[in-house]
N, C-alpha and C positions, 0 to 999 in steps of 0.2 A: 714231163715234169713242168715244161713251162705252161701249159694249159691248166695242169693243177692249181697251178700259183694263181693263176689269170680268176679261175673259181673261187679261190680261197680271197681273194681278195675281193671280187664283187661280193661274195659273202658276206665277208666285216663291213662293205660301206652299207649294205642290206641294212645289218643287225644294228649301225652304228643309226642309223636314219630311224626304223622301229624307237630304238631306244631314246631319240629326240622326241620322238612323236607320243613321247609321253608326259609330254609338257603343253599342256592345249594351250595355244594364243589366249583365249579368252579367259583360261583360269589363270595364266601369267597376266594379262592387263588389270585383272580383279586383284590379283595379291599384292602389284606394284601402287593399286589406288589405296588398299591395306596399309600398306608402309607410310603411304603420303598423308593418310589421315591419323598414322599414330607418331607422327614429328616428320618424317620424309627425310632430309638430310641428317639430322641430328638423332633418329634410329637407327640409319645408318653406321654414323659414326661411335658406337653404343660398344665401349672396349670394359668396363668395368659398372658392377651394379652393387647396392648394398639396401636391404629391405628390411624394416622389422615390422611384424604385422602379429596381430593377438588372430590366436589358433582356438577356434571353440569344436570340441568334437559333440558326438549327439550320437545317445542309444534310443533308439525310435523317434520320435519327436522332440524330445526332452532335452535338452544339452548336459551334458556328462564333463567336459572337463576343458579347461582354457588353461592352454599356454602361450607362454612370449613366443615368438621362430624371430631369429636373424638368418637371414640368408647372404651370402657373398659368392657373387659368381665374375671369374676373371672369363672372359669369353675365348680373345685369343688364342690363351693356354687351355680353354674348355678343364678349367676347373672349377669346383662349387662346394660350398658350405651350407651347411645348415644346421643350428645351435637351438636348440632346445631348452627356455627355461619356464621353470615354475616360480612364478614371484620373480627375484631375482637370482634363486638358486641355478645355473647351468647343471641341467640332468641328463641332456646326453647330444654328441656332436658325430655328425656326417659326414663327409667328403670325396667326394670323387676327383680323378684327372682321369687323363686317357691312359693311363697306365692300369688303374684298378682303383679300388673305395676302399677307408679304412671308416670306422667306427668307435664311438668311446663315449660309455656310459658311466654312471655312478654305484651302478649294480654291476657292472662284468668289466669295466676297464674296456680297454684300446682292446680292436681285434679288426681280420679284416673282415671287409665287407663281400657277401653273397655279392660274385659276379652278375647274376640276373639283375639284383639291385642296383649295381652300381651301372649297367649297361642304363636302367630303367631310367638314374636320378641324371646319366648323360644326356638321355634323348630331351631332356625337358629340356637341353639349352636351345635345341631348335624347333621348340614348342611354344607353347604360350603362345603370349606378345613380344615374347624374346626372338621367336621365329620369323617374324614380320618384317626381322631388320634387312632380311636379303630380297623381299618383294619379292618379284617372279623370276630370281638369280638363282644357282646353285640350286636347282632342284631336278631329283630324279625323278619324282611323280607330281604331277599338277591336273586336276580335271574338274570341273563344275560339278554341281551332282542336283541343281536344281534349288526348289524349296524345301524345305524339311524345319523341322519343328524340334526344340530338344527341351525335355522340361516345358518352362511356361513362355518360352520364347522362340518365333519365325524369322529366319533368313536364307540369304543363300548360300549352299554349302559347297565345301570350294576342299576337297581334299589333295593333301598336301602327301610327300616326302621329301625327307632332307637327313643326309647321310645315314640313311637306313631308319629315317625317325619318321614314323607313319602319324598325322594327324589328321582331323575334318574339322576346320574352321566355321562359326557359324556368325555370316557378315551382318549388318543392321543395313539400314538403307543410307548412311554417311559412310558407309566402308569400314566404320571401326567393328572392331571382334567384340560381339555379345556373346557365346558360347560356344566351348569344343569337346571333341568327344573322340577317344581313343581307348587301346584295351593297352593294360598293365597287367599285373599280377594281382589286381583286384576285383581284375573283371574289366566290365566296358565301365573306365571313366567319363563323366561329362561336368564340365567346367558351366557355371553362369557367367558371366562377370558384369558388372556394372560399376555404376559412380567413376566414371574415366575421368582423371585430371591431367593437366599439363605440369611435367616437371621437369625442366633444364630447357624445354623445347619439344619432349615426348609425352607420350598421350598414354598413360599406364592407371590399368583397372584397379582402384583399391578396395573395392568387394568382392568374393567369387564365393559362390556355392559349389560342395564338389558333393558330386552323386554315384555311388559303384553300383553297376547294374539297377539303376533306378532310385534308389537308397539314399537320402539326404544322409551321411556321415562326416561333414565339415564342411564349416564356414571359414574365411578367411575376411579381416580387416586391417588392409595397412595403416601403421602410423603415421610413418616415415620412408621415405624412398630417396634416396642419392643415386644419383647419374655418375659416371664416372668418376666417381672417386679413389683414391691411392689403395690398392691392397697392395701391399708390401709379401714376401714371405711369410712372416712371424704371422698374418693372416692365415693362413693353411696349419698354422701348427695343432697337434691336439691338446689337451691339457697334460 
């Protein structure tokens, strides 16, 4: 029995090292230059966000339809909002926590949210440039992957996990995030981003093109961005 045990535990320190070894030095010193070029201490410290940015969607070339989005994301609690309006009308609101998503539109009311969806609108909190804030911390997967190309922009691709949330970062040559690309339920997502500004101290994209499987379907322009601001409760509530 004691030779078992002797096994079973050189086992785990095995598996325990493998599973270290899935964080390459150099794709953790690339993600930690990532952080420090989109605010470094003050992404860090990154506990609350609130974003309103006009949403233009596009059937082939052509833009099809603009809305407001407000987003609120509490990070600690890993909850998030997303409000939907046309004009100033709210036409339908989002939300997830780590418990599950509810939904509430003007056409079906409050329901909940498809758990695929709601696992989906979780992972983006350690996505984006929201993922940045932990550099080469907390992650299960990290590896380089080279140069690669996505759309009409080259850098180096630096693939990420972070509690279960798969992304491939795409660096510029000052370390900030020009584009990413992940699969959803849309298929293979890919993010552009450009026009980086400083806000509070952080370095946050207010352009992004988003593309499903190659497919320009949405542009994004922020108006407005707060850093840590107060969500209260009455924030999460639905109408």
């Amino acid at each position: 029995m004691a030779l078992k045990w002797k096994y079973l535990v050189g086992w785990l320190v095995i598996a325990g090292a493998l599973g270290l070894a899935q964080v390459a030095p150099d794709a953790a010193q690339l993600l930690e230059k990532m952080r420090l070029a989109h605010g470094g201490q003050a992404l860090a410290n990154l506990r609350t966000y609130q974003e309103t940015a006009i949403l233009t969607t596009f059937s082939g070339p052509q833009p099809e339809q603009q809305l407001t989005v407000v987003s609120y994301v509490d990070f600690p609690s890993q909850r998030l909002r997303v409000e939907y309006r046309d004009g100033t009308n709210l036409i339908q609101v989002i939300q997830v926590s780590p418990t599950g998503g509810q939904s509430w539109s003007v056409v079906s009311g409050s329901k909940a949210l498809e758990p695929a969806l709601a696992q989906e609108l979780r992972s983006g909190l350690f996505q984006t440039w929201y993922g940045l804030r932990f550099g080469g911390a907390r992650r299960e997967l990290a590896r380089l992957e080279g140069r690669r190309t996505f759309g009409d922009v080259t850098g180096q691709a630096v693939v990420v996990s972070t509690q279960g949330s798969k992304t491939t970062y795409l660096v510029g040559s000052q370390n900030q995030l020009i584009a990413e690309r992940y699969q959803n339920t849309q298929g293979q997502l890919t993010v552009l981003y450009s026009d980086l500004r400083m806000v509070s101290g952080i370095r946050i994209p207010f352009q992004a093109r988003l593309y499903a499987d190659g497919i320009l379907f949405a542009e994004a322009r922020v108006r407005e961005a707060r850093v840590n601001p107060v969500l209260g409760p009455e924030t999460f509530k639905l109408p």
